[in-house]
C-alpha positions in Angstrom: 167.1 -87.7 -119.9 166.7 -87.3 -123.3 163.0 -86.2 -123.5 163.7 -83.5 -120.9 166.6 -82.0 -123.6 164.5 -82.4 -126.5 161.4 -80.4 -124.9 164.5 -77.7 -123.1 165.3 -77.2 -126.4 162.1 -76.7 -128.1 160.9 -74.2 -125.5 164.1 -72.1 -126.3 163.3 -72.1 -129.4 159.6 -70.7 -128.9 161.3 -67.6 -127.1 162.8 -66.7 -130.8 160.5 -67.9 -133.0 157.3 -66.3 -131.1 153.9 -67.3 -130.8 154.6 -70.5 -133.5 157.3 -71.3 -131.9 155.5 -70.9 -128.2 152.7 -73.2 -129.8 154.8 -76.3 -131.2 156.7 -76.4 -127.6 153.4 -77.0 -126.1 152.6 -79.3 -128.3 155.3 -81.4 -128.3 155.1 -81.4 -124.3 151.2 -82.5 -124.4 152.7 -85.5 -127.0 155.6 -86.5 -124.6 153.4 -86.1 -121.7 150.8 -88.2 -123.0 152.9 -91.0 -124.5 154.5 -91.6 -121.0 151.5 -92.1 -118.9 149.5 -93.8 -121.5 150.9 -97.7 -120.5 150.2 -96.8 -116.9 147.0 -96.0 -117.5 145.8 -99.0 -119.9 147.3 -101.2 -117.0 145.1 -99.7 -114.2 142.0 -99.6 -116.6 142.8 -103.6 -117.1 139.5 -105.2 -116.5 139.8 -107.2 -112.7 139.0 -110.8 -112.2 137.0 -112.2 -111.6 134.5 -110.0 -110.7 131.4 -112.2 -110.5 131.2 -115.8 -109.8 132.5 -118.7 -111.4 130.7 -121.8 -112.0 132.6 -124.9 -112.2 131.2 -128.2 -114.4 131.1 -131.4 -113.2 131.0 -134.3 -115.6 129.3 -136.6 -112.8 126.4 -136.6 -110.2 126.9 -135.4 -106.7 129.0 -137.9 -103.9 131.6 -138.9 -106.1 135.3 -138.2 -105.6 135.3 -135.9 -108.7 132.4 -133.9 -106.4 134.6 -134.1 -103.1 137.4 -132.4 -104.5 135.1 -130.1 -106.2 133.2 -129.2 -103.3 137.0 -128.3 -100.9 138.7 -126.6 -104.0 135.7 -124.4 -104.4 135.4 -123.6 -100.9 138.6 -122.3 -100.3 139.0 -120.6 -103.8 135.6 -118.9 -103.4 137.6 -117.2 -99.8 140.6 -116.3 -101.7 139.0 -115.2 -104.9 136.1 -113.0 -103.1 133.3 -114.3 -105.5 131.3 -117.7 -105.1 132.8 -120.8 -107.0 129.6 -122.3 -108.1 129.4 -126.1 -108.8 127.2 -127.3 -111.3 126.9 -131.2 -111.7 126.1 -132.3 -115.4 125.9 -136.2 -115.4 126.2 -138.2 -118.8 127.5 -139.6 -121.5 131.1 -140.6 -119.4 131.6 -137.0 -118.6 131.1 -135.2 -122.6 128.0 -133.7 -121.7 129.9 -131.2 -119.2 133.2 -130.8 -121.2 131.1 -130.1 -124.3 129.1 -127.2 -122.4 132.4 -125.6 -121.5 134.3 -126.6 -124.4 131.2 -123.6 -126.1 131.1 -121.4 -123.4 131.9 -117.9 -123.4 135.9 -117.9 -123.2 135.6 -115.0 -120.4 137.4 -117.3 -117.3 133.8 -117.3 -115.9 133.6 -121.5 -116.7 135.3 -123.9 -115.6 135.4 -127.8 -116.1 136.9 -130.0 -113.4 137.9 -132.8 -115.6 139.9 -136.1 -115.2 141.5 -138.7 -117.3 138.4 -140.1 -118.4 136.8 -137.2 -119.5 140.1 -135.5 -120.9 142.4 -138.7 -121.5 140.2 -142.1 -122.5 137.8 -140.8 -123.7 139.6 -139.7 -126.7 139.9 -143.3 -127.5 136.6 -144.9 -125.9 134.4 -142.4 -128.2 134.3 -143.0 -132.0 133.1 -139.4 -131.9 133.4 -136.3 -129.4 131.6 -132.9 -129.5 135.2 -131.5 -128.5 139.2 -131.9 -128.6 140.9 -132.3 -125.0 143.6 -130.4 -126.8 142.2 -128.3 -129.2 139.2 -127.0 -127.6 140.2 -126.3 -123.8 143.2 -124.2 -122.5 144.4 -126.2 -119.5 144.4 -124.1 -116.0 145.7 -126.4 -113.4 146.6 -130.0 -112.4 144.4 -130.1 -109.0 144.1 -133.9 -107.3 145.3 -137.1 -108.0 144.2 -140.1 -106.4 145.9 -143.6 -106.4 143.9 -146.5 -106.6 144.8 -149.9 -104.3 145.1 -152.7 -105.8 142.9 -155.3 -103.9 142.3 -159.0 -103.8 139.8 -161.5 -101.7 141.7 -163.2 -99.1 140.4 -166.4 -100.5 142.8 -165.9 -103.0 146.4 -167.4 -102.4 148.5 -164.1 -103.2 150.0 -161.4 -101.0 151.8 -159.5 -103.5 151.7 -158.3 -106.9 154.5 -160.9 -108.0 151.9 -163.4 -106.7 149.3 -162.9 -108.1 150.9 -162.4 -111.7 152.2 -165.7 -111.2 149.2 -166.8 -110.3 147.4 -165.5 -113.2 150.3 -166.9 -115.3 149.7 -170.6 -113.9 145.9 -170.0 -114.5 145.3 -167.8 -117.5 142.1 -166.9 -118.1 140.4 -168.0 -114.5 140.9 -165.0 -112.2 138.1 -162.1 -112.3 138.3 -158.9 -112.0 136.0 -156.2 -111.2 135.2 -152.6 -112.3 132.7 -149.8 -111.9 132.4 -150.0 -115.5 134.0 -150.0 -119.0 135.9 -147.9 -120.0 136.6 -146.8 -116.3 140.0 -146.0 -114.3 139.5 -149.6 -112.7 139.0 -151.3 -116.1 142.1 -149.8 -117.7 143.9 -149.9 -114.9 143.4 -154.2 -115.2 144.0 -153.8 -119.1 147.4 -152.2 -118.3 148.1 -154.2 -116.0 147.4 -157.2 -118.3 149.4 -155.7 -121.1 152.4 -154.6 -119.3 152.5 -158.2 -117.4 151.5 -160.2 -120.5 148.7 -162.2 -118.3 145.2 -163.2 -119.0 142.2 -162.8 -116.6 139.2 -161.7 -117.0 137.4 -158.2 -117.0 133.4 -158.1 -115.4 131.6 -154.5 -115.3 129.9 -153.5 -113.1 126.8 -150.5 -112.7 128.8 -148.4 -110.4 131.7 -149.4 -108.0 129.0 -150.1 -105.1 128.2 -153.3 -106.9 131.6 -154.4 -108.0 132.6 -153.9 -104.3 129.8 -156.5 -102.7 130.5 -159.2 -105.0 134.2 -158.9 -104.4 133.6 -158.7 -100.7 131.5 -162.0 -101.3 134.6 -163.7 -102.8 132.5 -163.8 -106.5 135.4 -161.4 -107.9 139.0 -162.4 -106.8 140.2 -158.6 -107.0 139.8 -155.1 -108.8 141.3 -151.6 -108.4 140.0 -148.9 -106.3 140.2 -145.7 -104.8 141.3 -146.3 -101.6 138.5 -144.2 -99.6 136.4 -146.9 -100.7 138.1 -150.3 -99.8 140.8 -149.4 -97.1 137.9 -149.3 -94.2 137.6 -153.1 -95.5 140.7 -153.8 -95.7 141.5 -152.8 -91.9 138.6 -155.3 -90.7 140.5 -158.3 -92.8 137.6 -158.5 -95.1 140.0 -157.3 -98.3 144.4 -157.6 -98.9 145.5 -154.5 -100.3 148.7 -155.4 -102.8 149.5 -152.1 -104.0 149.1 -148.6 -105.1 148.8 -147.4 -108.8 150.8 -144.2 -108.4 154.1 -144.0 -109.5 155.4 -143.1 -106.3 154.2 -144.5 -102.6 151.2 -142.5 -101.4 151.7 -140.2 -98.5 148.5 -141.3 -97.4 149.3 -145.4 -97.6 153.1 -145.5 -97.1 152.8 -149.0 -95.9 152.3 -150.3 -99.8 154.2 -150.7 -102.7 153.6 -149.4 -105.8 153.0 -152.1 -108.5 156.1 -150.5 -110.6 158.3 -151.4 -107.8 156.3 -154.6 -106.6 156.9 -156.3 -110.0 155.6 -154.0 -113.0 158.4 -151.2 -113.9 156.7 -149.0 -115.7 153.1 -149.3 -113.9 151.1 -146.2 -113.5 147.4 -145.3 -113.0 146.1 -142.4 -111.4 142.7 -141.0 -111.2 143.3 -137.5 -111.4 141.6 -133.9 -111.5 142.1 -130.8 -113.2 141.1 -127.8 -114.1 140.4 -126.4 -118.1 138.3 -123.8 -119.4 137.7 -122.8 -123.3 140.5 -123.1 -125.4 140.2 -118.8 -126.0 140.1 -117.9 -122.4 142.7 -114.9 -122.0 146.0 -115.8 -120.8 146.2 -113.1 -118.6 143.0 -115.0 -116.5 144.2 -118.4 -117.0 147.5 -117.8 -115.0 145.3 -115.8 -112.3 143.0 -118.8 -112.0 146.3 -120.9 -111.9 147.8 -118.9 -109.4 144.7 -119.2 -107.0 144.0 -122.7 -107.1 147.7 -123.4 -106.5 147.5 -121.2 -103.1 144.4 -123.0 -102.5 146.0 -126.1 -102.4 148.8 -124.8 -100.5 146.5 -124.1 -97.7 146.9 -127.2 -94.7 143.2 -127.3 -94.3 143.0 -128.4 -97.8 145.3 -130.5 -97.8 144.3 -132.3 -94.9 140.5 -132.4 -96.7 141.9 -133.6 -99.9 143.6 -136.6 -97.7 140.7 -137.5 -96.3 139.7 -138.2 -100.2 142.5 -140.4 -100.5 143.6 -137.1 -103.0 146.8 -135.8 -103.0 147.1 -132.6 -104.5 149.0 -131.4 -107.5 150.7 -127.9 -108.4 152.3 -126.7 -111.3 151.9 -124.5 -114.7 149.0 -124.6 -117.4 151.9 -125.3 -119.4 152.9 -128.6 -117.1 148.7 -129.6 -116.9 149.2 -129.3 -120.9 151.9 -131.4 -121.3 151.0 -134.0 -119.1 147.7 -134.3 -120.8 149.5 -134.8 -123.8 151.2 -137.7 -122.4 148.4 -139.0 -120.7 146.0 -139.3 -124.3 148.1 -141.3 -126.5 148.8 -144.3 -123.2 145.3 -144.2 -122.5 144.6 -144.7 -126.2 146.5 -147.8 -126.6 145.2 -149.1 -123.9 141.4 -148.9 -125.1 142.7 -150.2 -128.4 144.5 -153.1 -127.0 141.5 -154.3 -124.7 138.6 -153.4 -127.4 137.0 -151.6 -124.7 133.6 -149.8 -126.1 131.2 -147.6 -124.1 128.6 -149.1 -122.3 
């Protein structure tokens, strides 16, 4: 209202003042004019996104579960988003090889690193010195998967329940062996928390990949480890393997049968393998809520879902801000940990 009085009144006073008069009017309508469709137009010159594909690092080789979940969110994002999602596997150095690549790239939403609490969490604490800051260096898109492990014993072994076997453990210190894919692995710390949290004593043995650890378990060489439960629930259906417990903090959709080993005996229990999304710490914020926004519909979808279960993944939703904040709580537990087990790198 008052921009149309102001210019009313300039034009009237053109018709006295003549041609000077006549010529500041029009002036001062060009300036009004152009100072109210100025924000429109910035917002429809706004560059779109993305508007060529995305390639998306992974810190390990194909077949994994960190590829699985890659390979269904990038399907159904590369549909949504109308541009490929293209994965790009970069194997070494427990997953710092891949967030150091995208930790330097180009901060243009164009790369993306599908990392997980080793990569982002432990191995803040596992490395004496990292190429890049998990908090520093990355600007945290969105919480994607998690994926509970089972905890799992021989049936040789006289214990059907978490209480059981820390009571066993207790009346034996220092006999029982566990097994891992490696150290410094979710299976490893998931035994050192357990160990910590319990105040028992077994024994950890590493293993070259969780292939390995699995066949010497199976033999009855290990008495139990922690695993993703794609990987030992076939076994334990056939009675070869006795699945305690789940690591999550809640019961798994996918294995309501189990406890979790907070409410099985261990209160404050929890160890998750889990998946998410960053991307260089400078990316735009206007592109990392975009990209947030996407992958949350993604995983909205029941075909995803349903893909993600077959994983033994559950997926996640939330706010970079949320994925940022439980990173933060995830580094400093992780960190003790290590600490407390003097677990190095192999």
């Amino acid at each position: 209202m008052s921009i149309s009085i102001n210019l009313h009144n300039n034009v009237k006073q053109s018709r006295a003042g003549g041609d000077a008069g006549a010529l500041l009017a029009r002036k001062m309508a060009t300036i009004l004019l152009f100072a109210a469709v100025t924000p429109a137009t910035a917002a429809d010159n706004a560059p779109a996104f993305p508007v060529k594909p995305i390639r998306l690092i992974l810190g390990y080789p194909p077949g994994g579960s960190s590829d699985a979940v890659a390979r269904v969110l990038a399907q159904a994002l590369s549909a949504r988003m109308g541009q490929n999602i293209l994965i790009d596997n970069r194997p070494g150095a427990g997953g710092n090889i891949a967030a150091e690549i995208v930790a330097r790239a180009a901060p243009d939403g164009y790369t993306w690193l599908l990392g997980n609490n080793g990569i982002l969490a432990t191995n803040q604490a596992l490395y004496q010195r990292l190429p890049f800051d998990s908090l520093k260096d990355f600007a945290t898109v969105a919480l994607v998967a998690a994926q509970p492990s089972v905890l799992i014993v021989h049936p040789s072994l006289p214990v059907k329940s978490v209480r059981e076997l820390i009571a066993l453990a207790k009346a034996r210190p220092g006999q029982l062996n566990y097994a891992s894919s490696g150290t410094g692995t979710a299976g490893h710390l998931a035994g050192e928390l357990l160990k910590g949290l319990a105040k028992i004593d077994f024994v950890h043995i590493p293993y070259r990949g969780g292939g390995p650890a699995l066949i010497d378990l199976l033999s009855g060489q290990m008495q139990f480890m922690f695993a993703t439960a794609g990987s030992v629930m076939p076994q334990v259906h056939n009675g070869r393997l006795r699945a305690l417990a789940v690591t999550s903090e809640k019961r798994s959709p996918t294995l309501p049968e189990l406890p979790t080993v907070a409410e099985a005996g261990v209160p404050t229990f929890e160890a998750m393998t889990w998946h998410g999304i960053v991307a260089p710490a400078a990316t735009p914020p206007a592109i990392v809520e975009k990209s947030n926004t996407e992958i949350n519909a993604a995983l909205a979808s029941p075909e995803v879902r349903e893909r993600l279960a077959a994983q033994g993944a559950e997926p996640q939703h939330g706010t970079p801000a949320e994925f940022a904040a439980y990173l933060r709580r995830e580094i400093p537990k992780w960190t003790k940990v290590v600490r407390d087990s003097g677990a190095k790198p192999e």
